[in-house]
N, C-alpha and C positions, 0 to 999 in steps of 0.2 A: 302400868307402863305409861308414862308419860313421853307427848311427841312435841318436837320444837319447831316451829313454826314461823318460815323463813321469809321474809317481809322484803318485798321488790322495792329494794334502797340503794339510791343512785348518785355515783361520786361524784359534786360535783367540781372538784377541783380537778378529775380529767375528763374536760367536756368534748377533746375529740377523739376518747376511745370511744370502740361498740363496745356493750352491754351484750353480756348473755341472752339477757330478756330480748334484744333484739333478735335473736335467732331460736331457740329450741323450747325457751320460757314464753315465746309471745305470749300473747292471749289473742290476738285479731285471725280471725277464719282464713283471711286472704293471704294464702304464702307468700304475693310479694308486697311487701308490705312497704309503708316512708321511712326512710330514714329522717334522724331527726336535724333539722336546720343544723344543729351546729357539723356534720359531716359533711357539708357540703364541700370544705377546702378540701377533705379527701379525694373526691368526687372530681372535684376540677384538677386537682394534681395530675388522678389517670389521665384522663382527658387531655393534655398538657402530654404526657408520656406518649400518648398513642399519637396524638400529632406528631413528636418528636420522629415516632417510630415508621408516620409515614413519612417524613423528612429525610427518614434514611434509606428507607425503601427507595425514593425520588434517587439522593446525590447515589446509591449501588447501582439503579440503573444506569446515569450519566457518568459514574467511572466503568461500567463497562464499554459504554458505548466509545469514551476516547480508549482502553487499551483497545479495543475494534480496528480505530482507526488509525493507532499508533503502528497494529501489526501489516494493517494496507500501506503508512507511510514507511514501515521498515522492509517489503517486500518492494519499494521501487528506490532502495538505497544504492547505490553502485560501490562495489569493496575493491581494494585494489592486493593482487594478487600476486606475493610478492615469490620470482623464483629462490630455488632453495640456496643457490650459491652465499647469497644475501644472509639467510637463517644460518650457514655455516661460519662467516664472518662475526653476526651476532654471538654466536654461540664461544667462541673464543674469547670472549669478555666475560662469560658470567662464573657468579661463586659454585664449586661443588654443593653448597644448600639450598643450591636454587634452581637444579635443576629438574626438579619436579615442574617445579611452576613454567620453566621456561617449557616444559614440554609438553605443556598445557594448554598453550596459546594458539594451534592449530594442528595440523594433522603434519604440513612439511615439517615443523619444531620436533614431533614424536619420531617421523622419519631420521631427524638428523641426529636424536638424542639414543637412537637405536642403532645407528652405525658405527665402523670400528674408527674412524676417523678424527668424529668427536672422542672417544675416550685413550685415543692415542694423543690427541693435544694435551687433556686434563692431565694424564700419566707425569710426559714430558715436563708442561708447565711447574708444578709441583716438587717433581722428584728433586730429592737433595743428597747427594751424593755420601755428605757429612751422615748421612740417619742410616744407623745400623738397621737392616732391614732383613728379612730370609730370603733364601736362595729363592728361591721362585719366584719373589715380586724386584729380581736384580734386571737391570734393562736387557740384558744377553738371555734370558727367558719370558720377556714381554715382545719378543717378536713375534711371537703366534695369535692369531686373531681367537685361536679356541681359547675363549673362558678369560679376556680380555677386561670383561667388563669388572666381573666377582673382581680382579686382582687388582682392577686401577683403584676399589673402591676400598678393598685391604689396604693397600701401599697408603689410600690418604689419608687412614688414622695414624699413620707413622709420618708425615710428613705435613700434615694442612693443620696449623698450629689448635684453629677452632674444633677441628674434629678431636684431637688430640684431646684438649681439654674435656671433653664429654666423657672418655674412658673412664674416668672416675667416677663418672654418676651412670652410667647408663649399667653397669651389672647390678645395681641395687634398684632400680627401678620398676613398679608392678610387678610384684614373683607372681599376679593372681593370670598374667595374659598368658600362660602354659598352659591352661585347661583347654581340654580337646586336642592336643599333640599325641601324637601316637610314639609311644617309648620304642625304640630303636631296639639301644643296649645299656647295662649299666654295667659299672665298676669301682670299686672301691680301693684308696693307697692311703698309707701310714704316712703322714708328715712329724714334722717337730712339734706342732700345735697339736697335735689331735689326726684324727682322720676325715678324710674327704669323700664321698660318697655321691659320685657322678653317674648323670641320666641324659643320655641324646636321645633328643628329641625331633619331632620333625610335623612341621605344618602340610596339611594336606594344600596343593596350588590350587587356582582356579580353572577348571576346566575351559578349554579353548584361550586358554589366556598366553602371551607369548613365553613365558619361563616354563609354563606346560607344553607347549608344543617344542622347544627350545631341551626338555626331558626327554620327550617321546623322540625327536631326532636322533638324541643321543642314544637310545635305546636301542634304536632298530640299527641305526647305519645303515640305512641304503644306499647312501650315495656321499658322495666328497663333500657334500654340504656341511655336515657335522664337524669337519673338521676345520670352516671360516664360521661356526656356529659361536658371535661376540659377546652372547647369552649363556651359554655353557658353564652352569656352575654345579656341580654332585650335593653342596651346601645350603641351597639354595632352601631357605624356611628352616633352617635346621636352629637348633639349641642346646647349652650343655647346664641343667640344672645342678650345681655346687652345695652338698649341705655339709659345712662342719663340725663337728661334734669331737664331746670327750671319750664315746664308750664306742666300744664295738660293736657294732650292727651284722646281722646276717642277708645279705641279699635273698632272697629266696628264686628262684628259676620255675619260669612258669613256658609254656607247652603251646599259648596263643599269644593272639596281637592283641597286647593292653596300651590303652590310650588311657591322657592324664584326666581323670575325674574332675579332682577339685585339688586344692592345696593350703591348707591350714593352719597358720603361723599366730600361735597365743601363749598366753604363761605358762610354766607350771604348777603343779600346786602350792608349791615353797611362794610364788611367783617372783624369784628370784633369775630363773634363766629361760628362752624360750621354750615352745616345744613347736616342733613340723609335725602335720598331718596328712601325706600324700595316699590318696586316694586312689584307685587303679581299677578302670572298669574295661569290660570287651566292646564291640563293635556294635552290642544291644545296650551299652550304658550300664548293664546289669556290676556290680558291683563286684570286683573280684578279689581283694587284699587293699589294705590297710597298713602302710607304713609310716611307724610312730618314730621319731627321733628328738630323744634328749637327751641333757641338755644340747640345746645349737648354738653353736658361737657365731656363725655366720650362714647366711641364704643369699646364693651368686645366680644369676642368669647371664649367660654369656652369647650372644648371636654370632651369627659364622663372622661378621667383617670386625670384631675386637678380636686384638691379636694375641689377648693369653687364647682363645681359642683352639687354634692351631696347636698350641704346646701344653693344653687339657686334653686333646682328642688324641688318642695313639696311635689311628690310623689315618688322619686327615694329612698332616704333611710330607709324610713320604709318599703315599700313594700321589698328591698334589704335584709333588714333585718329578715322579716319573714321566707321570702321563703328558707334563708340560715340555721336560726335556725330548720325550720320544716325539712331539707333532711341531717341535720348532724348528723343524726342518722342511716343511709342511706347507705351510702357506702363511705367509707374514705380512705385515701391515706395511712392508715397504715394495711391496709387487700393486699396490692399489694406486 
């Protein structure tokens, strides 16, 4: 057996790499050992760095110290306080898409953006007499302050030419933001295309939030409040998932409360037409059925304020409509 015998041969055309031998091959007893002249640019580079790095240590102190001073010179800033009559003024200028932001700019804005006064202007402003509209969003059933706001915000996809334009894109947009909605009911109808195969859904609110308590009013009825409640909407997070297809599907009927898992939209084998993959789990996420649908010709999401809506749901506009005619006798926006 012959051994090969490896000779400490050193490159010198990169004379400012380390060497092996500099480390675990030395030969010198002393572990800390010189490096050789030409590392030394290394050497000073750190050295250069950790300057650098107390240079920044320095200017982190001195930006702390002015935001320090910036929050003692914004505590002796004087703000001027403007009463609300002012913010209701303002507010009769701005776009329906902008009312988020307007109502964002302090606490009177959210007050005024929450009254029925603001949304009896927007109604007004807006409405076009010319725009085939439903019974319930007609001005002789927007007298009642109950559920005011839900209708002024229907009636402006039929009239405010911007929102209009969006009905086209907004049922095909994310089918993936229905996971975690708790399925209602489903139902299924035979069209000229194929069949439709529909799923309301519904968003849990946030607790303590005012459309949850703006529920829970509605719930109990203790008092006559519910019925100037400008909040009042039964729709309120709701959804109506659209799948169309050529074959007929069986809905199956299940015994608990299943909420949307996941939702699956890929080819299929052919991969000539889609396929949906809805997902259906309980209240533990635990998995509970699996519904496959091919081919699909079309995947709709529809929210409560687009007005095929209304005429997908079989029970949303007559019930809508009752409950409006029986409390516009009630209390109306022209006793305020």
């Amino acid at each position: 057996m012959s051994f090969v015998k490896v000779k400490s041969c050193r490159n010198w055309s990169s004379k400012n790499d380390f060497s092996i031998y500099d480390f675990a091959d030395m030969r010198t007893t002393n572990k800390v050992a010189r490096f050789r002249k030409c590392n030394k640019l290394l050497l000073d580079s750190t050295n250069e760095s950790a300057d650098d790095g107390d240079d920044d240590a320095i200017q982190g102190s001195s930006v702390k110290t002015s935001v320090e001073d910036g929050i003692h010179e914004a505590a002796n800033i004087s703000y001027v306080d403007y009463v609300i009559d002012i913010w209701y003024l303002i507010s009769e200028q701005i776009r329906p898409e902008d009312i988020w932001r307007f109502a964002l700019i302090c606490r009177k804005t959210y007050v005024v953006v929450q009254s029925a006064k603001f949304w009896q202007h927007i109604y007004k402003k807006y409405y076009d007499p010319c725009v085939d509209m439903p019974r319930h969003l007609q001005p002789e059933c927007m007298k009642t302050l109950r559920g005011l706001r839900a209708c002024t915000i229907r009636s402006l996809f039929y009239t405010y030419p911007p929102l209009v334009q969006r009905i086209a894109t907004i049922p095909f947009r994310n089918p993936h933001r229905i996971t975690g909605r708790q399925v209602l009911f489903s139902w299924y109808c035979k069209t000229k295309t194929g069949w439709n195969y529909c799923f309301k859904l519904k968003a849990r609110l946030i607790p303590g939030s005012r459309l949850a308590n703006s529920f829970e009013m509605q719930r109990l009825k203790q008092s006559r409040d519910y019925l100037r409640d400008t909040y009042m909407n039964s729709e309120e997070g709701c959804q109506i998932l659209i799948i169309v297809t050529d074959v007929l599907h069986t809905l199956p009927q299940y015994n608990e409360q299943l909420y949307v898992g996941s939702l699956i939209q890929t080819l299929d084998q052919g991969m000539r037409n889609y396929k949906v993959r809805l997902q259906m789990v309980n209240y533990c996420r635990r998995v509970v059925d699996e519904l496959v649908f091919v081919p699909v010709r079309q995947l709709r999401i529809l929210d409560w304020w687009v007005p095929e809506y209304s005429l997908q749901d079989p029970t949303i506009d007559k019930q809508t409509v009752e409950n409006l005619l029986s409390d516009s006798g009630n209390d109306s926006w022209d006793e305020l």
